[in-house]
C-alpha positions in Angstrom: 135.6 69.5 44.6 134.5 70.3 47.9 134.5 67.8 51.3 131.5 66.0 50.8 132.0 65.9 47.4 135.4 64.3 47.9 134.3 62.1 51.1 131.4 60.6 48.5 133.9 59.7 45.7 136.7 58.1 48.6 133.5 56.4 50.3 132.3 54.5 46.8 135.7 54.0 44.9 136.3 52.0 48.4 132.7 50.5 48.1 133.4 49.1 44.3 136.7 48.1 45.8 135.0 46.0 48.2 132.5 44.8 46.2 135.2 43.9 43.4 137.3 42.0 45.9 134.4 39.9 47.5 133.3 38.9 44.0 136.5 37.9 42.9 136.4 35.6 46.3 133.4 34.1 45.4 134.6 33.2 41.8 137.8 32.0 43.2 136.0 29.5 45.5 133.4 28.4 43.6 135.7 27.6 40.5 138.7 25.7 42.9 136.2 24.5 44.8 135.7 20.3 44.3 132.9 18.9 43.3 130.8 16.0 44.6 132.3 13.3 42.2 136.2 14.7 43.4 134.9 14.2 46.9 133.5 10.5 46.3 136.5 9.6 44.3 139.1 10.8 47.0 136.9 8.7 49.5 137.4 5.9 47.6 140.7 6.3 47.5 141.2 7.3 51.1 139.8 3.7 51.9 141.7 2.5 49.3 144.7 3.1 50.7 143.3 2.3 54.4 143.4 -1.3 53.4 146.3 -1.5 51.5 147.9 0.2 55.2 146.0 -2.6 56.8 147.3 -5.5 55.3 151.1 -3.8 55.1 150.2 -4.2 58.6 149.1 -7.5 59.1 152.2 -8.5 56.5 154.7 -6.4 59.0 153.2 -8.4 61.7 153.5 -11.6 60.3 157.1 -11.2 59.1 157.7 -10.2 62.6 156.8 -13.3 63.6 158.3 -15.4 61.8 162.1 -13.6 61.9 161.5 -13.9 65.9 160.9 -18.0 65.1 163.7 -17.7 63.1 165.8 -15.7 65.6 165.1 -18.5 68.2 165.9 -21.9 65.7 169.0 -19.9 65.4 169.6 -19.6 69.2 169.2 -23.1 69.7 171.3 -24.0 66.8 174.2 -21.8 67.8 173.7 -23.4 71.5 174.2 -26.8 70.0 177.2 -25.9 68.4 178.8 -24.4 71.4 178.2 -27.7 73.1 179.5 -29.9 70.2 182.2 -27.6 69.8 183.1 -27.8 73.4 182.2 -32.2 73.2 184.9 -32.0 70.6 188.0 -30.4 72.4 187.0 -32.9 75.3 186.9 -35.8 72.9 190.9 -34.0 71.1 192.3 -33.5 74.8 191.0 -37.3 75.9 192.7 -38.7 72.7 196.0 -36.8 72.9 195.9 -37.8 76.5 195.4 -41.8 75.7 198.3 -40.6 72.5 201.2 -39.7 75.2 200.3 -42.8 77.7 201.5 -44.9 75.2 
């Protein structure tokens, strides 16, 4: 086998090795890739699950709300029973006071 004779055989074993490789490429993609029907289906789903998101929000948002209501009823209440608390040990002091006068 001369040089050209051995350049030629290097040059299309390389060629079918090319051509195998983009081939198997192209079957690869066309067999993984989705069709038209898996692409309307996953957009269904995609907005879906963009309302489902929505109205977790809205539902966040409200509860939100409502524990902040909450948080201030509680406030106040607490507030009122500082001052009754505190109306109390006036009330026990006066008494034991009017107690030892007698």
């Amino acid at each position: 086998m001369n040089r050209t004779e051995f350049i030629t055989a290097t040059a299309l074993v390389l060629f079918g090795a090319f051509v195998l490789g983009w081939f198997a490429c192209w079957l690869i993609g066309r067999l993984t890739r989705p069709t038209h029907a898996d692409l309307g289906d996953l957009e269904r789903k995609l907005h879906g699950t963009e309302r489902e998101r929505d109205k977790a929000i809205t539902l966040i948002k409200e509860r939100d709300s409502r524990l902040a209501a909450t948080q201030a009823e509680l406030e106040t209440a607490m507030a009122g029973l500082r001052e009754s608390r505190a109306e109390i040990e006036e009330l026990r002091d006066y008494i034991e006071r009017k107690l030892a006068r007698r």
